[in-house]
Structure formats: structure tokens, C-alpha cells
mmCIF file as Biopython writes it, N, C-alpha, C and O atoms, coordinates in Angstrom:
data_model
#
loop_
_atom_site.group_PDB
_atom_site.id
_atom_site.type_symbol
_atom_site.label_atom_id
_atom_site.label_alt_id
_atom_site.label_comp_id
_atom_site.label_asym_id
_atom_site.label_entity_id
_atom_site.label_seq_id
_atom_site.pdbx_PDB_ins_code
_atom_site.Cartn_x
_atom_site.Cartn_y
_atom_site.Cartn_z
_atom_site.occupancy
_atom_site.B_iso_or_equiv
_atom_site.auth_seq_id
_atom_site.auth_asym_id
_atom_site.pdbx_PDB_model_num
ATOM 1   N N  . UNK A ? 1  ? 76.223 26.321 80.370 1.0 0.0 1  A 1 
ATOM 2   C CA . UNK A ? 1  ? 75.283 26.178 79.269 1.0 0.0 1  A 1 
ATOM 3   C C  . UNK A ? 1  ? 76.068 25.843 78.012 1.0 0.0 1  A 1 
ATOM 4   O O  . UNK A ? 1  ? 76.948 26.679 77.806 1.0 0.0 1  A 1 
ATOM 5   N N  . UNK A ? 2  ? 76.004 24.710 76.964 1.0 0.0 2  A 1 
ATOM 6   C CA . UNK A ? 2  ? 76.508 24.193 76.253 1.0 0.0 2  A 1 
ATOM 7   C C  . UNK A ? 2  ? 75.709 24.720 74.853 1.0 0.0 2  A 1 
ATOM 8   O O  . UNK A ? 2  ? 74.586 25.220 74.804 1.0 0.0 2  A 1 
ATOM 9   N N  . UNK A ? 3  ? 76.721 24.430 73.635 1.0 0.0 3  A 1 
ATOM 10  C CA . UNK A ? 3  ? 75.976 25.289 72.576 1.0 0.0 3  A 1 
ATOM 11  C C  . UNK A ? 3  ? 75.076 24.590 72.218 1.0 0.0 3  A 1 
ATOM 12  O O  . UNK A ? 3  ? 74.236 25.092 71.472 1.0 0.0 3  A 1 
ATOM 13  N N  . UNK A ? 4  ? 74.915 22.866 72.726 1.0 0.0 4  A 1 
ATOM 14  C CA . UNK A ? 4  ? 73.696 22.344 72.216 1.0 0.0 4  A 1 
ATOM 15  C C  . UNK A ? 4  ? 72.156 23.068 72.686 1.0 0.0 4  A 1 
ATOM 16  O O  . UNK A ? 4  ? 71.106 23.279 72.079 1.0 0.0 4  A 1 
ATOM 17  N N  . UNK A ? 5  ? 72.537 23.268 73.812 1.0 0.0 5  A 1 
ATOM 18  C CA . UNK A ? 5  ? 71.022 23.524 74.790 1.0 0.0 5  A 1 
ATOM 19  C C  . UNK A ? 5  ? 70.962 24.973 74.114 1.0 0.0 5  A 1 
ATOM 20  O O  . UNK A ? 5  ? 69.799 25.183 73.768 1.0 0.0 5  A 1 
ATOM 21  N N  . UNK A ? 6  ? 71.966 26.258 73.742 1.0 0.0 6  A 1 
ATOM 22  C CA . UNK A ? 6  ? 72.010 27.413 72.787 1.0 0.0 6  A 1 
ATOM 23  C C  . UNK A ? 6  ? 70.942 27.069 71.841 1.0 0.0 6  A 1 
ATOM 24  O O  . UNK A ? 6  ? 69.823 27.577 71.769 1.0 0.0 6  A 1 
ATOM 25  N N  . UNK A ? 7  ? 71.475 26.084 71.090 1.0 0.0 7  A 1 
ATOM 26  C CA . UNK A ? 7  ? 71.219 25.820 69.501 1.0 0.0 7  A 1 
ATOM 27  C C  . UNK A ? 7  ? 69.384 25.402 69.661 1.0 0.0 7  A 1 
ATOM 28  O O  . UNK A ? 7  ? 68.455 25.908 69.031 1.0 0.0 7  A 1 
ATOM 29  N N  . UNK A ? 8  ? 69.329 24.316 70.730 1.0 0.0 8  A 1 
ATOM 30  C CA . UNK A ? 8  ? 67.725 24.041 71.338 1.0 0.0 8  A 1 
ATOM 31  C C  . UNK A ? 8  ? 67.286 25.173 71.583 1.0 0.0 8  A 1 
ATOM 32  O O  . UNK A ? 8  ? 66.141 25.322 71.157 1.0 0.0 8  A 1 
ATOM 33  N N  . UNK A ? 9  ? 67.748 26.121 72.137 1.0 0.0 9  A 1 
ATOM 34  C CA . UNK A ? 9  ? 66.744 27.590 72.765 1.0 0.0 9  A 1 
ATOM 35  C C  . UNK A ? 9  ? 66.063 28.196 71.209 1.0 0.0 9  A 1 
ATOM 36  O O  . UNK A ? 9  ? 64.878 28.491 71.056 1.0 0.0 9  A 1 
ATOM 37  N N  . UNK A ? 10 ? 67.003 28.274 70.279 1.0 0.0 10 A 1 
ATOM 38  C CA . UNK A ? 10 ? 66.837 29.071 69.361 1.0 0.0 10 A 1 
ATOM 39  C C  . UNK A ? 10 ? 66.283 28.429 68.414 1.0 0.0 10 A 1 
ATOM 40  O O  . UNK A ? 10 ? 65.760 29.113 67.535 1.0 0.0 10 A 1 
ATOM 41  N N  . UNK A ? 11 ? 66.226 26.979 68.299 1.0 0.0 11 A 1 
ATOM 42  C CA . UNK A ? 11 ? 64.835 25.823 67.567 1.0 0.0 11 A 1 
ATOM 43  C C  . UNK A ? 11 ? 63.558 26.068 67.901 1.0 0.0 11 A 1 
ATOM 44  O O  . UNK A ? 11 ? 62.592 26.178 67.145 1.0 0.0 11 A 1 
ATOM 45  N N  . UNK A ? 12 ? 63.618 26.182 69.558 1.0 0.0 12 A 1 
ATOM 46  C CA . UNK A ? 12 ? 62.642 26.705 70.027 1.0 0.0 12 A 1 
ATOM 47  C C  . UNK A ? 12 ? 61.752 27.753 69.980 1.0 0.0 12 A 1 
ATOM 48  O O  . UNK A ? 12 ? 60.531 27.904 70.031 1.0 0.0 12 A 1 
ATOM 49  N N  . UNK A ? 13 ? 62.812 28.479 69.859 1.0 0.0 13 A 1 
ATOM 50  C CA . UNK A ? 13 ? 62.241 30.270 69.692 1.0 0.0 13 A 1 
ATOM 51  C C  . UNK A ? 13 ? 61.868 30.700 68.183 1.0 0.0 13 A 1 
ATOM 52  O O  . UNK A ? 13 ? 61.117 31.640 67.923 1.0 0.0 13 A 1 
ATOM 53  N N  . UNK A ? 14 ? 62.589 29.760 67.085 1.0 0.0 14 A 1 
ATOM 54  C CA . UNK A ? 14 ? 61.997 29.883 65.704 1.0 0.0 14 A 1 
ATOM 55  C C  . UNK A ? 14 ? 60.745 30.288 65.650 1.0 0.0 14 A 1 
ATOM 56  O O  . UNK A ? 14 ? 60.601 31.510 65.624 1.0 0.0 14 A 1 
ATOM 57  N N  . UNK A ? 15 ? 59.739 29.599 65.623 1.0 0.0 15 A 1 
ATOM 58  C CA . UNK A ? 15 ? 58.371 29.483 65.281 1.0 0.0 15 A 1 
ATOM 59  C C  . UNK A ? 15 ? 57.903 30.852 65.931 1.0 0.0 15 A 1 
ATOM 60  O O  . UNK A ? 15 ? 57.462 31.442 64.944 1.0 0.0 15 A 1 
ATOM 61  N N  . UNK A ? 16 ? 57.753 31.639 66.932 1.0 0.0 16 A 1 
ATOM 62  C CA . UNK A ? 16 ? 57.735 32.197 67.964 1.0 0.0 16 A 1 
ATOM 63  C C  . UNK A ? 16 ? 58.616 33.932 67.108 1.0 0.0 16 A 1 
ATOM 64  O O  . UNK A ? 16 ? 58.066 35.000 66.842 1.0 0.0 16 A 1 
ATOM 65  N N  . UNK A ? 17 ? 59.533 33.671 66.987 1.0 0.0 17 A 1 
ATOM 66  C CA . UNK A ? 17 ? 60.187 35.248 66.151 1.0 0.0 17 A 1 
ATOM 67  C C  . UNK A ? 17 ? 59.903 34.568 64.485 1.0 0.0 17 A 1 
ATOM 68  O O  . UNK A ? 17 ? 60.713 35.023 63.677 1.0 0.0 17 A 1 
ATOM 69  N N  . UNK A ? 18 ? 59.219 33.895 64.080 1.0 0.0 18 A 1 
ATOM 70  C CA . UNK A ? 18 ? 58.872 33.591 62.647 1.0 0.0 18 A 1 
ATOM 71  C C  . UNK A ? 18 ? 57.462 34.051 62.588 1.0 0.0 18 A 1 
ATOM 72  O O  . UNK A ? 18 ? 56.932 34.284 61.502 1.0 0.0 18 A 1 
ATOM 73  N N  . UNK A ? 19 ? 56.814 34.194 63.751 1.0 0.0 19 A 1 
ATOM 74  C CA . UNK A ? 19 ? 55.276 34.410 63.535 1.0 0.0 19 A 1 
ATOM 75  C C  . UNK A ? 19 ? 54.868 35.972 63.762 1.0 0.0 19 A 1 
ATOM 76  O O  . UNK A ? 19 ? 53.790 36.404 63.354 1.0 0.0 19 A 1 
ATOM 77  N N  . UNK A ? 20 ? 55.879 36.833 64.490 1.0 0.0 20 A 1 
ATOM 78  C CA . UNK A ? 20 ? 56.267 38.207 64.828 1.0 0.0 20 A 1 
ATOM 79  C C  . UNK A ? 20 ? 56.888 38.518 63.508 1.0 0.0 20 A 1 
ATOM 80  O O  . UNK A ? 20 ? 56.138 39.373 63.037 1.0 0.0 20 A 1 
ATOM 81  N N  . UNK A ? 21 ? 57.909 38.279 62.598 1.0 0.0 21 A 1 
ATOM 82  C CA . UNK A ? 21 ? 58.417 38.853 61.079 1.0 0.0 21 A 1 
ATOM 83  C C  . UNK A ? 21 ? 57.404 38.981 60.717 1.0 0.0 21 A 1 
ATOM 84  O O  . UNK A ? 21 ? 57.039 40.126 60.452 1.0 0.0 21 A 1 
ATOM 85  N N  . UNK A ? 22 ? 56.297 37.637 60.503 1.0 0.0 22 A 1 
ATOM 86  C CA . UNK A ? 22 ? 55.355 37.921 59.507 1.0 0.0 22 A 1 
ATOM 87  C C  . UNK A ? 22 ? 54.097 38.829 59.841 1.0 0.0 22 A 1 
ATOM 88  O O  . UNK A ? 22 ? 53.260 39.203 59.019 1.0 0.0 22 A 1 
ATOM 89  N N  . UNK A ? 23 ? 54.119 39.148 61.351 1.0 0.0 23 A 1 
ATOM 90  C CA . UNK A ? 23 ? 52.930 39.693 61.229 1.0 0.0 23 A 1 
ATOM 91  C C  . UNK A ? 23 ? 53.208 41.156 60.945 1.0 0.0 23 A 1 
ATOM 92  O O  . UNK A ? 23 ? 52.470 42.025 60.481 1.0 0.0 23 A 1 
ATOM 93  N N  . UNK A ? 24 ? 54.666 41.200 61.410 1.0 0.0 24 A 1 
ATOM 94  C CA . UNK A ? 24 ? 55.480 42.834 60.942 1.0 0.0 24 A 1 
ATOM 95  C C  . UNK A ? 24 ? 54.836 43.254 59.481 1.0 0.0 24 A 1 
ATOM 96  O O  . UNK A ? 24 ? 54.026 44.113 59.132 1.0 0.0 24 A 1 
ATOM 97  N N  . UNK A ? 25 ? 55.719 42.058 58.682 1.0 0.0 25 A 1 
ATOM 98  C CA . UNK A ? 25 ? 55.402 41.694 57.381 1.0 0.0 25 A 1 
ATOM 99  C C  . UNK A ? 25 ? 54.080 42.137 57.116 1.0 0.0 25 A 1 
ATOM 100 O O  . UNK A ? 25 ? 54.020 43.295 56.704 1.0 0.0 25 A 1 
ATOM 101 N N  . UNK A ? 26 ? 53.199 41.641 57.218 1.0 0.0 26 A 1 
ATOM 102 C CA . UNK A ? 26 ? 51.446 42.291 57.161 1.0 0.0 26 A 1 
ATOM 103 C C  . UNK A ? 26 ? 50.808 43.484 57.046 1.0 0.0 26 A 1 
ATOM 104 O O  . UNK A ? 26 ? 50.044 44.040 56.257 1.0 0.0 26 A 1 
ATOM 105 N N  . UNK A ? 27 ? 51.761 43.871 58.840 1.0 0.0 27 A 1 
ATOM 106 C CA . UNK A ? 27 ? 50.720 44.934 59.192 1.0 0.0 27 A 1 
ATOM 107 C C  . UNK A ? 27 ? 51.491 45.862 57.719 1.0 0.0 27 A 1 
ATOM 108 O O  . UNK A ? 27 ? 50.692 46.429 56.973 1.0 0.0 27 A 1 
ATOM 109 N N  . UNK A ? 28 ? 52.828 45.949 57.429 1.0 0.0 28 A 1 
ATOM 110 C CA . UNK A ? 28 ? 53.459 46.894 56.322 1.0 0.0 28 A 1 
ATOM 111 C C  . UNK A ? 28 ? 52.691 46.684 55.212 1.0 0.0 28 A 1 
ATOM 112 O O  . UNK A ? 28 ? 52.248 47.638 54.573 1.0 0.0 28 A 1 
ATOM 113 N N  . UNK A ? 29 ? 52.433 45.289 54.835 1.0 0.0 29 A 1 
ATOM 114 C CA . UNK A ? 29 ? 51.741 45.144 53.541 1.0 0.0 29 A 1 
ATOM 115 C C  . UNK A ? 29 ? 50.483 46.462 53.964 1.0 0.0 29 A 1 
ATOM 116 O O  . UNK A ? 29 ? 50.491 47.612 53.524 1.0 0.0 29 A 1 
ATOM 117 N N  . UNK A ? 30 ? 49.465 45.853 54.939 1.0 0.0 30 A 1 
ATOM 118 C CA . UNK A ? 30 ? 48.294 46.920 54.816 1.0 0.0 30 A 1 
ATOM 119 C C  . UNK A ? 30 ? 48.241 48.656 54.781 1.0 0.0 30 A 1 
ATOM 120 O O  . UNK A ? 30 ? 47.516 49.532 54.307 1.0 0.0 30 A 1 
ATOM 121 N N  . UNK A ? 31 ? 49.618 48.539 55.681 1.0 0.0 31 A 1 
ATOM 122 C CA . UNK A ? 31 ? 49.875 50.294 55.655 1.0 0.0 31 A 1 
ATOM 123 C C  . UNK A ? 31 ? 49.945 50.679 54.070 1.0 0.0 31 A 1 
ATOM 124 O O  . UNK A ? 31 ? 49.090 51.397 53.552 1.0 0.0 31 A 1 
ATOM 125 N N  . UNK A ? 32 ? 51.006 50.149 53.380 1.0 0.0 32 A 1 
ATOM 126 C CA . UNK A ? 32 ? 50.762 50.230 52.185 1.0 0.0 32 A 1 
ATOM 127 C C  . UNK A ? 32 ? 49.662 50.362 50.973 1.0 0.0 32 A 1 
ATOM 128 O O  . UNK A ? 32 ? 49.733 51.114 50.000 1.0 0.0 32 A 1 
ATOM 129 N N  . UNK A ? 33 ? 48.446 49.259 51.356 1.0 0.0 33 A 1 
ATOM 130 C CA . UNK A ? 33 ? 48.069 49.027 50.789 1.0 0.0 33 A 1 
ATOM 131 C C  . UNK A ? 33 ? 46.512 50.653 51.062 1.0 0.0 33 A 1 
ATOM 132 O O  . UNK A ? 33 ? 45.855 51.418 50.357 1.0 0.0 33 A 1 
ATOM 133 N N  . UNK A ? 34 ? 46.662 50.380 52.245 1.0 0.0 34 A 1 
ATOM 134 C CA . UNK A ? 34 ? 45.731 52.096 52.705 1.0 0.0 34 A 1 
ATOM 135 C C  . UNK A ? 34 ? 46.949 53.268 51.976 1.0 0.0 34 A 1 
ATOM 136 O O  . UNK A ? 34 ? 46.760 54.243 51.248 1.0 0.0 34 A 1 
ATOM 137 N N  . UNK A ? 35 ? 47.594 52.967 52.260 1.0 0.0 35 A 1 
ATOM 138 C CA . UNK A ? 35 ? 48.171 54.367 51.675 1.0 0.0 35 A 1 
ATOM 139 C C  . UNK A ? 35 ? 47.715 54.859 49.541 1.0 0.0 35 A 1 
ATOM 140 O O  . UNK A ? 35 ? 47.205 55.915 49.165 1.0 0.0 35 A 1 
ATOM 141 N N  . UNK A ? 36 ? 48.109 53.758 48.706 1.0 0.0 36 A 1 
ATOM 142 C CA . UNK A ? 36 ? 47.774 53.534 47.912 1.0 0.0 36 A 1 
ATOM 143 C C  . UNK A ? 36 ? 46.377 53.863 47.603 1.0 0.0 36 A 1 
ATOM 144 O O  . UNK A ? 36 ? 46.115 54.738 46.778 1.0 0.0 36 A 1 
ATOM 145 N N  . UNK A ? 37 ? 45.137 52.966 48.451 1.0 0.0 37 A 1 
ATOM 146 C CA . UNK A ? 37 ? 44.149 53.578 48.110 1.0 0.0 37 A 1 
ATOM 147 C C  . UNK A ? 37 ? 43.961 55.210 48.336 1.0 0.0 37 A 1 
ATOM 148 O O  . UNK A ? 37 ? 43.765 56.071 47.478 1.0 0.0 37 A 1 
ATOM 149 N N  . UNK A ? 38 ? 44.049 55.311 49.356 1.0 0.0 38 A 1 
ATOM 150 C CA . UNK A ? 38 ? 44.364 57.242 49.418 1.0 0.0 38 A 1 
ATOM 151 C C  . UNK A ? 38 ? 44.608 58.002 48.017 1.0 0.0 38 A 1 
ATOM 152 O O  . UNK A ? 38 ? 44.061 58.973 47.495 1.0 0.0 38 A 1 
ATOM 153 N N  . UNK A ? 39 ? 45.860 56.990 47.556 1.0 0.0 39 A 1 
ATOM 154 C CA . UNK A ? 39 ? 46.499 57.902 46.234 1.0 0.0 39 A 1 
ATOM 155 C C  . UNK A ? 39 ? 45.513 57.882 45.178 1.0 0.0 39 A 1 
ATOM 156 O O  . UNK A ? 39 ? 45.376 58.829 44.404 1.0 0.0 39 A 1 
ATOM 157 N N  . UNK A ? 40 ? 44.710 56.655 45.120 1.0 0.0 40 A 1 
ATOM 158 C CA . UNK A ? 40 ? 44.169 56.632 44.120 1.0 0.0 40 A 1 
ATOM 159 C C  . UNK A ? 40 ? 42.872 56.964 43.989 1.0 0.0 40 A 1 
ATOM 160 O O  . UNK A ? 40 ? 42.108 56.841 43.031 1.0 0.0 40 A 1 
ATOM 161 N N  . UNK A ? 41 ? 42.694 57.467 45.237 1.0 0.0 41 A 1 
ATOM 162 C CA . UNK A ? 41 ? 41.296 57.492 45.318 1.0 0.0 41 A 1 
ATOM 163 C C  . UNK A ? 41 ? 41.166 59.775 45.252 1.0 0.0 41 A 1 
ATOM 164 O O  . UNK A ? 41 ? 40.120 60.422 45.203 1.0 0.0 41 A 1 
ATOM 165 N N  . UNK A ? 42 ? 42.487 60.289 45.277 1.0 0.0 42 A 1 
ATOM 166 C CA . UNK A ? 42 ? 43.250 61.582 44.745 1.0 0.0 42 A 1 
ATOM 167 C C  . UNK A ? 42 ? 43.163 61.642 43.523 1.0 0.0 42 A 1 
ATOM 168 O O  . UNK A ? 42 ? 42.371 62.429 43.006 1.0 0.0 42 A 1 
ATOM 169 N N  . UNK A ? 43 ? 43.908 60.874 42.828 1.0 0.0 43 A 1 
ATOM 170 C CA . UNK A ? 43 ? 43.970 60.430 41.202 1.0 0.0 43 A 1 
ATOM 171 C C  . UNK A ? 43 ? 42.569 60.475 40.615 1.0 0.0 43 A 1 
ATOM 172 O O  . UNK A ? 43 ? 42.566 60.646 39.396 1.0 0.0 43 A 1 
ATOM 173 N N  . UNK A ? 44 ? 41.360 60.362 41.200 1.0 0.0 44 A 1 
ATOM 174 C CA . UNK A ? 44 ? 40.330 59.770 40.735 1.0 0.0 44 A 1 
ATOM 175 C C  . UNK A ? 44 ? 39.851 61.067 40.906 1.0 0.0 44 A 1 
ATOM 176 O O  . UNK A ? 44 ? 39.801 61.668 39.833 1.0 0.0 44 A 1 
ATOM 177 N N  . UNK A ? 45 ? 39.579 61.544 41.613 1.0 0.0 45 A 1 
ATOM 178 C CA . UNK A ? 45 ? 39.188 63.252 42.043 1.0 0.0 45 A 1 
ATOM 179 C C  . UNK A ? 45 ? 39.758 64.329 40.963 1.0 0.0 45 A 1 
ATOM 180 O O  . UNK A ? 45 ? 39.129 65.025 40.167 1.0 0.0 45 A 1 
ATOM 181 N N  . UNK A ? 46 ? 40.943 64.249 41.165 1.0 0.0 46 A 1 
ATOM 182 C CA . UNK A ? 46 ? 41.931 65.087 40.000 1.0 0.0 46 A 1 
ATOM 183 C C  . UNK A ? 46 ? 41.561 64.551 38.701 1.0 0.0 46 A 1 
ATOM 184 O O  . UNK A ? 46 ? 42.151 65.142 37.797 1.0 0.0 46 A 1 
ATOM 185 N N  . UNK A ? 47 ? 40.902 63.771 38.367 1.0 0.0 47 A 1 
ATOM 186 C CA . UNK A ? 47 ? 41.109 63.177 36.749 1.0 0.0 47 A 1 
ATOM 187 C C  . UNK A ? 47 ? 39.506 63.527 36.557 1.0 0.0 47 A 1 
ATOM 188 O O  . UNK A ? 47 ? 39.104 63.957 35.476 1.0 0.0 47 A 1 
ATOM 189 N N  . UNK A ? 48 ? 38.430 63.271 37.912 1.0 0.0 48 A 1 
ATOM 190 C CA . UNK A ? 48 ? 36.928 63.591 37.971 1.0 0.0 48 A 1 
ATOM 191 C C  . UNK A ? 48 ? 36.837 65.198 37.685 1.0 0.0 48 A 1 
ATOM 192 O O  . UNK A ? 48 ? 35.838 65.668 37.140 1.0 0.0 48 A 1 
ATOM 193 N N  . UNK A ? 49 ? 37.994 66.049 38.105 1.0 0.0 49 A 1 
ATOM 194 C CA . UNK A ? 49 ? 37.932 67.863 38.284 1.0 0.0 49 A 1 
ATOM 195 C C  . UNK A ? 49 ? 38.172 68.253 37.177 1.0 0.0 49 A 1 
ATOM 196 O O  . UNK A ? 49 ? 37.780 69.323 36.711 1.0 0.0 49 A 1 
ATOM 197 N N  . UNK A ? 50 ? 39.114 67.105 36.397 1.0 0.0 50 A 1 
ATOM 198 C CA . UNK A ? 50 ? 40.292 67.389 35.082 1.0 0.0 50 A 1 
ATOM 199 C C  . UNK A ? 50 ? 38.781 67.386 34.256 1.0 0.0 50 A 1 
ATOM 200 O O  . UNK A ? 50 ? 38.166 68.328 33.757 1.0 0.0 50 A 1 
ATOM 201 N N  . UNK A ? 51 ? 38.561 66.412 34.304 1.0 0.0 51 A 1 
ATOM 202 C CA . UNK A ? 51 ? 36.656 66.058 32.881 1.0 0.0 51 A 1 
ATOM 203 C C  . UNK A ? 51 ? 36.054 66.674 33.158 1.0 0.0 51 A 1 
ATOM 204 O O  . UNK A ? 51 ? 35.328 66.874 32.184 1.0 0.0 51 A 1 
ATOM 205 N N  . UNK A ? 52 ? 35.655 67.434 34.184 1.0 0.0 52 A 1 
ATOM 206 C CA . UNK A ? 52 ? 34.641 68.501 34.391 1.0 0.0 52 A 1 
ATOM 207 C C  . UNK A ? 52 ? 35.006 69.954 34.080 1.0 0.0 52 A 1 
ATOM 208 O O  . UNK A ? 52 ? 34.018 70.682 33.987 1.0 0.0 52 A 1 
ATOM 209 N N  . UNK A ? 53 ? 36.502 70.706 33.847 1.0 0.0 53 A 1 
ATOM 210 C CA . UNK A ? 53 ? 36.805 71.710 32.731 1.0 0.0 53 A 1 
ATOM 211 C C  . UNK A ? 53 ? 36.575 71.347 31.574 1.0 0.0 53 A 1 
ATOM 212 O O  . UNK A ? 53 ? 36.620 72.286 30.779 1.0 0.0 53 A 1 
ATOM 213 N N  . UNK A ? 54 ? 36.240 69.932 30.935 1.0 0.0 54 A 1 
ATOM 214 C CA . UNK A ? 54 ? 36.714 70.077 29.826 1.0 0.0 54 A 1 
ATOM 215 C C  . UNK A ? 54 ? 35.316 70.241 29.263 1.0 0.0 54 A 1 
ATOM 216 O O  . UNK A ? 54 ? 35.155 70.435 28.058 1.0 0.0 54 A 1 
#
């Protein structure tokens, strides 16, 4: 096996481990982005409990 037909495997396989990063990429964005709402949706409670002593 020659490094050309190497170098072809891994042209090949680009698109293929480029479409797996990004969906990695994603699913993290959304974990994030649920996690966040969680926080803020805490924040909103605590600040709703905070105006209601006052």
C-alpha cells in the first residue's frame, strides 16, 4: 500500500469524520444551551422569591 492510495483513503474519509466533529459539535452546543436555560430559568425563580419579600 503506497502513501498515495494512504493519502486517497483519508480524502475519502474527510467528509465522513467532518460530518461526525460537527454533529459532536451540536449535540455540545445543545447540552449547553439546555443547561443554561435551567440556570436561568433558577435565576428567574430566585429574583420572582427575591420581589415577593420585598
Amino acid at each position: 500500500m503506497g502513501v498515495a492510495s494512504l493519502i486517497g483513503i483519508l480524502i475519502y474519509l474527510f467528509p465522513f469524520i467532518a460530518a461526525v466533529l460537527v454533529m459532536v459539535w451540536l449535540y455540545r452546543i445543545k447540552q449547553n444551551s439546555d443547561e443554561q436555560v435551567e440556570q436561568n430559568k433558577k435565576i428567574i425563580r430566585l429574583l420572582e422569591k427575591d420581589n415577593l419579600k420585598e
